[in-house]
TORKE-20105 format. One record per residue: y, x, z of N, C-alpha, C, CB in turn; residue in three letters. Coordinates in steps of 0.05 Angstrom, whole numbers, padded with zeros to 5 digits, always signed. Each point is the difference from the previous one (the first is absolute). Glycine has a CB too. Layout:
// residues N
YXZYXZYXZYXZALA...
// end
This chain:
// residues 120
-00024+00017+00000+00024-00017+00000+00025+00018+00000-00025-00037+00025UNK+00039+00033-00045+00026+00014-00002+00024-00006+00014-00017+00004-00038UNK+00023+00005+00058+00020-00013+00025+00032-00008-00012-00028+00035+00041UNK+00031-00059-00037+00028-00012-00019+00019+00001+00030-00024-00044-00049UNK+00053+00054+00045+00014-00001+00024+00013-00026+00005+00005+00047-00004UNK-00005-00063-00027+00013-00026+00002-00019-00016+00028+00017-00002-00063UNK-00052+00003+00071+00002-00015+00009+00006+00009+00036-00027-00024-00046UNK+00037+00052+00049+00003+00008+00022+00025-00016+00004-00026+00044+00000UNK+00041-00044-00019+00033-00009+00001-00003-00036+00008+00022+00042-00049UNK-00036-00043+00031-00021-00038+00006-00010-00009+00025-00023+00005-00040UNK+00007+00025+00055-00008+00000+00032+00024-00004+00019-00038+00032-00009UNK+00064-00026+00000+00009-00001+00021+00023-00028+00001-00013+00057+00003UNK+00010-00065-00026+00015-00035+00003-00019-00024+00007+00033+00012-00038UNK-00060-00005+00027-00016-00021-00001-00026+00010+00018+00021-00019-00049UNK-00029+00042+00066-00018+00006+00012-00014-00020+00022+00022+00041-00014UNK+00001-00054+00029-00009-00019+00014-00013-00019-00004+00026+00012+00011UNK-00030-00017-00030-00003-00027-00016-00029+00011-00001+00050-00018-00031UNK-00064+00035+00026-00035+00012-00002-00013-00002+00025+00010+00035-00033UNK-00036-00032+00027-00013-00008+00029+00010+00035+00015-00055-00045-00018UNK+00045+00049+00041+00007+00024+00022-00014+00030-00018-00006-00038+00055UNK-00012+00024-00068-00027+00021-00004+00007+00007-00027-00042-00022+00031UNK+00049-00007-00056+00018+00018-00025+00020+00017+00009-00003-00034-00030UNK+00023+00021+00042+00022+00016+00007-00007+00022+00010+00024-00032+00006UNK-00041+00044+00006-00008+00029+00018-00009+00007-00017-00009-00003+00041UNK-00009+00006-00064-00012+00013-00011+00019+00000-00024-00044-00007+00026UNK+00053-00010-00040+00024+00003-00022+00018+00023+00014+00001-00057-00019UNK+00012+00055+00037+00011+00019+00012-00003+00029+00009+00006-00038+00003UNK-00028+00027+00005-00017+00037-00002-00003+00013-00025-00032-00011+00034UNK+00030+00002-00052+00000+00004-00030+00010+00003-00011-00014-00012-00001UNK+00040+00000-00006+00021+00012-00017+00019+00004+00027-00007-00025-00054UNK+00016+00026+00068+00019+00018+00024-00006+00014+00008+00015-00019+00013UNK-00040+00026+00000-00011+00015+00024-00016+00020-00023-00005-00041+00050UNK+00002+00040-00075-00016+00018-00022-00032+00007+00004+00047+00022-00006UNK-00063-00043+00020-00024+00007+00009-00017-00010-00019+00011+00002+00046UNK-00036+00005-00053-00010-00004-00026-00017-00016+00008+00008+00038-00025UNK-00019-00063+00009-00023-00013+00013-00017-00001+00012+00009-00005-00018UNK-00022+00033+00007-00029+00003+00024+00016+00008+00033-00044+00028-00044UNK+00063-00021+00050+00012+00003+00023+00011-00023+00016+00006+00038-00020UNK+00009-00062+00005-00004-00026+00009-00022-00014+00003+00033+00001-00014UNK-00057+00008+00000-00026-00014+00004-00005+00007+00028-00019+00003-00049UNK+00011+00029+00052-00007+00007+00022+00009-00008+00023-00007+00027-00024UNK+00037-00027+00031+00011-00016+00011-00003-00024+00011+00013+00024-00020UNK-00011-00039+00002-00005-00029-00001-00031-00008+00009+00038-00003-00039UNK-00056+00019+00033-00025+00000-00005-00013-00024-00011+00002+00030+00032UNK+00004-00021-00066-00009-00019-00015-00011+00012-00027+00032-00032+00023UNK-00034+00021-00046-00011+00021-00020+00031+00006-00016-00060-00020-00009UNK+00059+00040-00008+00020+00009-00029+00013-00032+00000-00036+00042-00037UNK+00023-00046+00020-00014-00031-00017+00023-00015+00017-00066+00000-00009UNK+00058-00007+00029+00013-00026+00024+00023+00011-00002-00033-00015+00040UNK+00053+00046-00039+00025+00005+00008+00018-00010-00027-00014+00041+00035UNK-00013-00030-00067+00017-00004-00023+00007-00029+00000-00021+00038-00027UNK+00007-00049+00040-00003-00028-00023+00018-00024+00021-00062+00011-00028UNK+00070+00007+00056+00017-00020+00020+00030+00012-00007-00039-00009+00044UNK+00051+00037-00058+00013+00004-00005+00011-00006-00031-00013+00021+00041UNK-00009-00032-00052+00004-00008-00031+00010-00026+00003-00036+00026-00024UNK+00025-00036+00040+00007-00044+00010+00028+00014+00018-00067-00041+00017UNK+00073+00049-00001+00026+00011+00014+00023+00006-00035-00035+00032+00058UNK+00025-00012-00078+00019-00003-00009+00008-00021-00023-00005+00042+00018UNK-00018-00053-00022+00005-00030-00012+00013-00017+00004-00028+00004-00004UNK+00036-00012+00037+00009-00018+00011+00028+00019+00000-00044-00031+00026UNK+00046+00048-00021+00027+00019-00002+00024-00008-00016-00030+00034+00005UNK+00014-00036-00036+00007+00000-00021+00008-00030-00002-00027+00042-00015UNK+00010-00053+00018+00007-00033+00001+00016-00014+00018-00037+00000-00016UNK+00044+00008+00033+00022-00003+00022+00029+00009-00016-00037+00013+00045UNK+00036+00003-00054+00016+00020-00008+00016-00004-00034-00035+00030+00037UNK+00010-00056-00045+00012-00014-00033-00001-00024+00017-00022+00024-00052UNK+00022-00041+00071+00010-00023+00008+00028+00003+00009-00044-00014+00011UNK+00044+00033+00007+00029+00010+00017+00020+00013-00004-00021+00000+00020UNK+00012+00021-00031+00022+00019-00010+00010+00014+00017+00010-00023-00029UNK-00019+00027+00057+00025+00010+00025-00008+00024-00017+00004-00024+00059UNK-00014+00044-00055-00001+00031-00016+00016+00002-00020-00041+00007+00007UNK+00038-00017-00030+00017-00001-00020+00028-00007+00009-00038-00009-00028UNK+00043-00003+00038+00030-00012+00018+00015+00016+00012-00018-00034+00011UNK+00003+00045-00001+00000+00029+00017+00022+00026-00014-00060-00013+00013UNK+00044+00011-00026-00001+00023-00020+00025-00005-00015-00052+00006-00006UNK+00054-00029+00001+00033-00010-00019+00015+00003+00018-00009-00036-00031UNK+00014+00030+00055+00023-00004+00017+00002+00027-00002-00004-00042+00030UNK-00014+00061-00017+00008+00032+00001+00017+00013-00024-00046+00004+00025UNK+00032-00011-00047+00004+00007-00026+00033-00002-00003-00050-00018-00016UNK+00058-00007+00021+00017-00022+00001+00024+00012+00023-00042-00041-00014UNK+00036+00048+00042+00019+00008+00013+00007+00032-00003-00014-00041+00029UNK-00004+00053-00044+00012+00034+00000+00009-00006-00023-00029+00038+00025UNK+00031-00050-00048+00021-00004-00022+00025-00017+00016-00041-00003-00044UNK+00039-00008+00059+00029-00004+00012+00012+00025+00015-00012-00050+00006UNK+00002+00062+00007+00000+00021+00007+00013+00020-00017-00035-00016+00023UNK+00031+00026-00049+00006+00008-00016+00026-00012-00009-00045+00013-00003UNK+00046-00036-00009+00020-00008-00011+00030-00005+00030-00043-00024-00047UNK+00038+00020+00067+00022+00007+00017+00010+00025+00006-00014-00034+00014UNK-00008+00060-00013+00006+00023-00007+00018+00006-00031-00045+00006+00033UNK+00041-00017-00042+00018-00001-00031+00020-00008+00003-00028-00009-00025UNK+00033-00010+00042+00025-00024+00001+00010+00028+00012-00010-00065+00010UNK+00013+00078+00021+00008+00007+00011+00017+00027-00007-00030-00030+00019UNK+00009+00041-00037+00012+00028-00024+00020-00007-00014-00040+00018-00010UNK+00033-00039-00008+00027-00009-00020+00020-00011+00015-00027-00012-00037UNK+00027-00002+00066+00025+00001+00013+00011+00014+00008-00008-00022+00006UNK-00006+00050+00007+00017+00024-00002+00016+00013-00020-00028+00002+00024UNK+00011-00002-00040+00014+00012-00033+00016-00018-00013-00037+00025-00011UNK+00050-00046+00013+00020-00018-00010+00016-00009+00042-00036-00026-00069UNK+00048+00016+00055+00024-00012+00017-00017-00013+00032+00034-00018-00055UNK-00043+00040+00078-00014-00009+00012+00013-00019+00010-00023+00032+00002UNK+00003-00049+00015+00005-00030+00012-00025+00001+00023+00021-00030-00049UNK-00010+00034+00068-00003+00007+00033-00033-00023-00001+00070+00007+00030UNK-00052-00035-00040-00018-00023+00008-00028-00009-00023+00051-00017+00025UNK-00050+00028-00042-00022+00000-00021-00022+00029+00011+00039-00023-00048UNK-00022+00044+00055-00018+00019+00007-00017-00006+00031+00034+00034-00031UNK-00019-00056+00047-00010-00003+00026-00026-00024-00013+00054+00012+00041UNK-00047-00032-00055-00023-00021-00011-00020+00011-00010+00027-00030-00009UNK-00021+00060-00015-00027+00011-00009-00010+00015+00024+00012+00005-00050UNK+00003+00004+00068-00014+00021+00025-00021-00026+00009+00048+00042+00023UNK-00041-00058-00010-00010-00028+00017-00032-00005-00021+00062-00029+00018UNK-00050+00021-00042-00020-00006-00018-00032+00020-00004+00049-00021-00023UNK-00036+00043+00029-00021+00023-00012-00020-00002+00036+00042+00045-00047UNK-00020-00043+00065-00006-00002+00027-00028-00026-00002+00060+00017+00021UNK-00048-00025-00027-00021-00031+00001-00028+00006-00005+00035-00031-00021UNK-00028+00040-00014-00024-00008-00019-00022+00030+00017+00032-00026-00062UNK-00025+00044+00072-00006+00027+00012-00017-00015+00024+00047+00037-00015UNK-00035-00053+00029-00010-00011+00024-00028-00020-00006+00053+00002+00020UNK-00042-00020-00039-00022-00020-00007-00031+00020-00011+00045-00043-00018UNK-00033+00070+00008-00016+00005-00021-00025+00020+00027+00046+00001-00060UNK-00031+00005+00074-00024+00001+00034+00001+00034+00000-00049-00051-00003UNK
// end
């Protein structure tokens, strides 16, 4: 199994939502980097049982994830607030370099402040 990071990124909006035992072992797996026969051992179960509870774990991942969208959502807002970010950094240059104005440079400071904060 070729380890996809999308559904580590998937584990951590929608993990709850799996039983204790996907979630631990999905987790041990693509986070924790432990290879199946080591979650088997673990777990004490066969190969087989770890692949095939982490294959139904990322199934449901995935399908949570084209009903919902929080991940993808995610990802836009971020996307979304460091391009504001950017563009108030812009505002704030070209007000220096033309006819500054105290009160546009304090709204892009505030603004960049924001999107910096939301963005965590």
């Amino acid at each position: 199994m070729a380890k996809d990071m999308k559904i580590s990124f998937l584990l951590d909006f929608y993990g709850d939502m799996l039983t204790a035992k996907q979630r631990e072992m999905t987790d041990c797996y693509y986070n924790e980097d432990l290879s199946l026969s080591e979650i088997a051992e673990n777990e004490g179960i066969t190969r087989q049982g770890v692949r095939d509870a982490i294959k139904r774990a990322e199934g449901q991942l995935l399908e949570m994830e084209n009903r919902l969208g929080f991940a993808r959502r995610f990802r836009e807002v971020q996307k979304g607030l460091g391009e504001i970010r950017e563009a108030a950094d812009r505002i704030r240059e070209e007000n220096s370099r033309c006819s500054y104005v105290s009160e546009i440079d304090d709204c892009a400071k505030r603004i960049s402040e924001i999107a910096g904060r939301l963005c965590g």
